[in-house]
N, C-alpha and C positions, 0 to 999 in steps of 0.2 A: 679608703678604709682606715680607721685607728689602731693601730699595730698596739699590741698588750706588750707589757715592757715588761722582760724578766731577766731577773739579776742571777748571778753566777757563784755560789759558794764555794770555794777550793777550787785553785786555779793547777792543781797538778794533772796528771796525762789525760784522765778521764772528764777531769773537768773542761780542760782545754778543747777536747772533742764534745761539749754540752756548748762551748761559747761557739764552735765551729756551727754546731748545729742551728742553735737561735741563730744565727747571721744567715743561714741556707735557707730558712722556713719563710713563708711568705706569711702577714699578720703578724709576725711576730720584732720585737727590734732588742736587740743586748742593750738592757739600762746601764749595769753597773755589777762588778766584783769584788768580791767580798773573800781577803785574804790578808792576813799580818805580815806572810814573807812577802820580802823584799822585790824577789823575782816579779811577784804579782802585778806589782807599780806597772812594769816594764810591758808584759801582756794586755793591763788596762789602758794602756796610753796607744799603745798599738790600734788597738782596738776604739779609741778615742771615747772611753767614759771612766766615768770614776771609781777608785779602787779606796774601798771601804773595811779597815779593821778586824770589823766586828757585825755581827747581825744586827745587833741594838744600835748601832750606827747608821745601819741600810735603813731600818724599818724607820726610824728617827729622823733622819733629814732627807731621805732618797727613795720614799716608797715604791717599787715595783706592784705589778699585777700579779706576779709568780715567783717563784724561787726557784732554784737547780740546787739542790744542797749534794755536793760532788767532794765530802770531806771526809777527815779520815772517820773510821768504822765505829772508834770508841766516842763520838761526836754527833752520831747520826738521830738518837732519841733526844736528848737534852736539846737540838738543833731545830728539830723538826714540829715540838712542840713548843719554841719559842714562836715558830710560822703559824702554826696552830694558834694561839693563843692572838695573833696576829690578825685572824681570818686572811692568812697569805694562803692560796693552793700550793702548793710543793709537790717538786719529783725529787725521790730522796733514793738519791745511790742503794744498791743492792751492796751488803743483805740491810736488811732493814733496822738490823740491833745486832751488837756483841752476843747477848744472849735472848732464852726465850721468853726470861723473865721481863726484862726491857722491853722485848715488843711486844709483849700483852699489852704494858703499861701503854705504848704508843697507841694500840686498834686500838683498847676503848676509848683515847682520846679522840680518835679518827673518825669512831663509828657514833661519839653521844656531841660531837658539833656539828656543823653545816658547811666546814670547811675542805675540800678535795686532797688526797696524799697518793700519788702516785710513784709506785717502788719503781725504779730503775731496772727491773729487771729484762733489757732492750731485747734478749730474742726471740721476747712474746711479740716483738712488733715484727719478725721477722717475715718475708712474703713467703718464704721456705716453712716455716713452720705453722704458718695459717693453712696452706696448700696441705702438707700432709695432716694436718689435723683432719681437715675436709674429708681426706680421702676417707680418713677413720672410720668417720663420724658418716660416710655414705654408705657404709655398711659391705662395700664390695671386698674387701679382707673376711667377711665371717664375724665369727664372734673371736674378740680378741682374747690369745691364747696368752702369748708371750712377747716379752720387747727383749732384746739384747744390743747394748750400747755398749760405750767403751769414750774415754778419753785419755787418750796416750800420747805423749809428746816429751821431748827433753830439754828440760829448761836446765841450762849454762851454769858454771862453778861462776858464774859471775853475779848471776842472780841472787846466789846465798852468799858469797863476798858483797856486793855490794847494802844487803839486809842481811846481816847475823843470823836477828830476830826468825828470818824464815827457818832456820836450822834447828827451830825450839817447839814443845808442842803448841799448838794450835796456829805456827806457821806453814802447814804443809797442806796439800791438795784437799784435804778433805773439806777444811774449813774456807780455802782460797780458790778453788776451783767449781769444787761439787754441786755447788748452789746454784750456780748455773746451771747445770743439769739436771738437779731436779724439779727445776722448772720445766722444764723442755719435758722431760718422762713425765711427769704428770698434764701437762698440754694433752700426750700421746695418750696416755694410757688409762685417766683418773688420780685418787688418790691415792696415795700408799699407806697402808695401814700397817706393814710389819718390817722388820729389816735386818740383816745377818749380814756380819762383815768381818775380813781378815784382814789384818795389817799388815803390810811388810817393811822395813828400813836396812835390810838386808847389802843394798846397794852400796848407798850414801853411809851409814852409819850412822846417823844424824838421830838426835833425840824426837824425831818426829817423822810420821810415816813419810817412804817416796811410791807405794806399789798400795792398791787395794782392791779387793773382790770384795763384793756389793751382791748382795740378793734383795729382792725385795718385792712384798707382794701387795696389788693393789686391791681395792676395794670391789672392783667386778670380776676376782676370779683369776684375774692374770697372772702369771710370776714374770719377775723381771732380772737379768742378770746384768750387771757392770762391772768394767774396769778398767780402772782408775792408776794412772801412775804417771809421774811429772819427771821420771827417769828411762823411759821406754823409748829408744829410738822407731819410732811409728806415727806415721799422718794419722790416726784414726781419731779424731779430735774434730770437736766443731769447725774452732779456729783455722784447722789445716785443710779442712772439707768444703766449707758454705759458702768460700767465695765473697765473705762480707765485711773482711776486715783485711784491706791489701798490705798489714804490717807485716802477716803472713804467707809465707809460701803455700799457693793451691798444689793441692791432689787430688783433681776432680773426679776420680777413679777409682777413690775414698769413699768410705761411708765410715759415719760415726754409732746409726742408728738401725738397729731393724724389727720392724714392728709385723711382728705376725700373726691371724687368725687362723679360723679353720678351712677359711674357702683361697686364703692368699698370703703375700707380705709385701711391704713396701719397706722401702732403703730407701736411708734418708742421709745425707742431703742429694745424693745421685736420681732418685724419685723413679729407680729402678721395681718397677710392678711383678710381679710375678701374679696369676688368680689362674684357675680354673674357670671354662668354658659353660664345662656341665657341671656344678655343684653336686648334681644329682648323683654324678659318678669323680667324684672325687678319690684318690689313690694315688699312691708315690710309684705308681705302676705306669700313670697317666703325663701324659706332656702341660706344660703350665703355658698360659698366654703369656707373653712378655711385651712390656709396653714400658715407655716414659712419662710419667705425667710432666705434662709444662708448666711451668712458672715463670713469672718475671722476677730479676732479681733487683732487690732495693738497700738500702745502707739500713737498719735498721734504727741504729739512734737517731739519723735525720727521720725517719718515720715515729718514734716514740716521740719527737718535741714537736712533731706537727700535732700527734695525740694529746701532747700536752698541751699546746696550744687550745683546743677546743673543749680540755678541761677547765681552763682557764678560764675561758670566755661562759662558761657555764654547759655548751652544748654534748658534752659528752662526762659519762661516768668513767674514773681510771681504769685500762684495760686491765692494770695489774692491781688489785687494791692492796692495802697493809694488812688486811688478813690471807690475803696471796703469799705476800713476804713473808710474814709470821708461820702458816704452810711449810714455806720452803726452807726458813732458818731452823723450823722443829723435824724434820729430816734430815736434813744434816746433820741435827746436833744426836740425833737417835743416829745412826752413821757411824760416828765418830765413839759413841757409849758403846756402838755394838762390837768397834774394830777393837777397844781397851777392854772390855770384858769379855768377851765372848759368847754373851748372852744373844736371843734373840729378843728385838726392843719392839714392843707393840707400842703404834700412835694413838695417841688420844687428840679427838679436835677441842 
């Protein structure tokens, strides 16, 4: 079989787990990376292909069949539309633009050519998050009432010594964390159309939030509660819960998620059930069945470049597209409006 050859843009942590991944997928072979520092050389030679400057350099003497564009944030639109213009497929790191304005500019790039863009947002590939989607979407929860999440976890005096920058506004969890999650809540629950949020910096001091309360209501009715803080000694975090990224310590005992109707709930990532028997007689007077849904667990980013892979090849449409991304970067960014004014931010698609 002819393996599609895809090259590597930004050789830093996240990228280095994209070159990890093309090497583990089957069909697929690491052509070549694309990085001006130095360090780069040393990871392409390792890796035995060649380490290219610049994207006008890849696309110019070293054509690939795909791109990983895994660079930094304020890079990601001007990047993604040079592959664009390319007819290269791209998976372009989460979130998809600095701002919302930027990645309009990208969708209708994405959406008026015939070339593929696949957001990186890897825990749409997750087998944990397909499974509770299912359960949702089986209807055995009821009609969904309410979701209650939470990502808390304490990241180190070192983390802001060794980035300043994190200490400043639009360093802090909202814009560095949340987006992740609101992928994952809108997986569960639909869209979100409205949002109310409190800020705190109470902790740290720091000129940007470390704590936030999150409301937020989706489009079938639901409300949703979150909270958010990157100073909380607490596992209740994806990272600390799913078991999918062994940089972190499991708390299997953990839930980040809990999605509720009127007939059940599911907790998530524990995929602890809780439903009722007889609907008919439903009551908090009444005992609830309890049950584990099973799953298999998989690395997620090895399973998003195998997707990628078949985007490439033509056989598949991106699970996440750029109006997914777009989605996810204009909640946050209503998020972030709603924790500095106090208002509640209605979404517009």
């Amino acid at each position: 079989m002819t393996r599609s050859r895809i090259a590597v843009a930004g050789a830093g942590y996240i990228g280095q787990a994209h070159i990890a991944a093309v090497q583990a997928t089957a069909g697929l072979v690491l052509s070549a990376i694309v990085d001006p520092a130095p360090a780069a050389a040393a990871i392409a030679a390792r890796a035995g292909v060649p380490c290219h400057a610049t994207l006008d350099q890849l696309i110019e003497r070293d054509r690939p069949d795909g791109v990983v564009l895994a660079t930094p944030n304020a890079l990601h639109v001007e990047q993604a539309l040079r592959c664009l213009r390319a007819g290269l497929p791209t998976l372009l790191e989460k979130p998809i633009a600095v701002t919302v304005a930027e990645a309009e500019t990208l969708v209708r790039a994405a959406e008026s050519g015939g070339t593929p863009v696949l957001i990186g947002h890897h825990r749409a590939h997750s087998p944990i998050m397909a499974k509770a989607r299912q359960v949702v979407d089986s209807g055995v929860l009821g009609r969904l009432v309410a979701v209650m999440g939470s990502a808390t976890f304490l990241k180190p005096d070192s983390y802001f010594a060794d980035g300043p920058w994190r200490r400043e506004p639009d360093g802090g969890p909202i814009l560095l964390n949340m987006i992740h999650e609101v992928h994952n809540l809108r997986l569960l629950a639909g869209e979100i159309v409205a949002v109310q949020a409190i800020a705190s910096s109470a902790v740290r001091g720091f000129a940007v939030e470390d704590t936030v309360a999150i409301n937020l209501q989706f489009a079938g009715g639901a409300l949703g509660s979150f909270l958010l803080s990157d100073t909380a000694a607490c596992p209740r975090s994806w990272e600390q819960t799913s078991r999918e990224n062994p940089a972190y310590p499991t708390h299997d005992d953990q839930d980040c998620y809990v999605v509720t109707g009127t007939n059940g709930s599911l907790a998530v990532p524990t995929m602890r059930l809780h439903t009722y028997a007889r609907p008919e007689a439903r009551s908090w007077w009444k005992p609830f069945e309890v049950g584990v849904v099973g799953l298999v667990r998989e690395d997620p980013i090895v399973r998003q470049m195998a997707h990628f892979g078949a985007v490439v090849r033509g056989e598949a449409a991106p699970l996440v597209s750029a109006r997914d991304g777009l989605a996810n970067l204009r909640v946050t960014e209503a998020i972030a409006e709603a924790a500095r004014t106090g208002r509640r931010i209605e979404l517009v698609s």
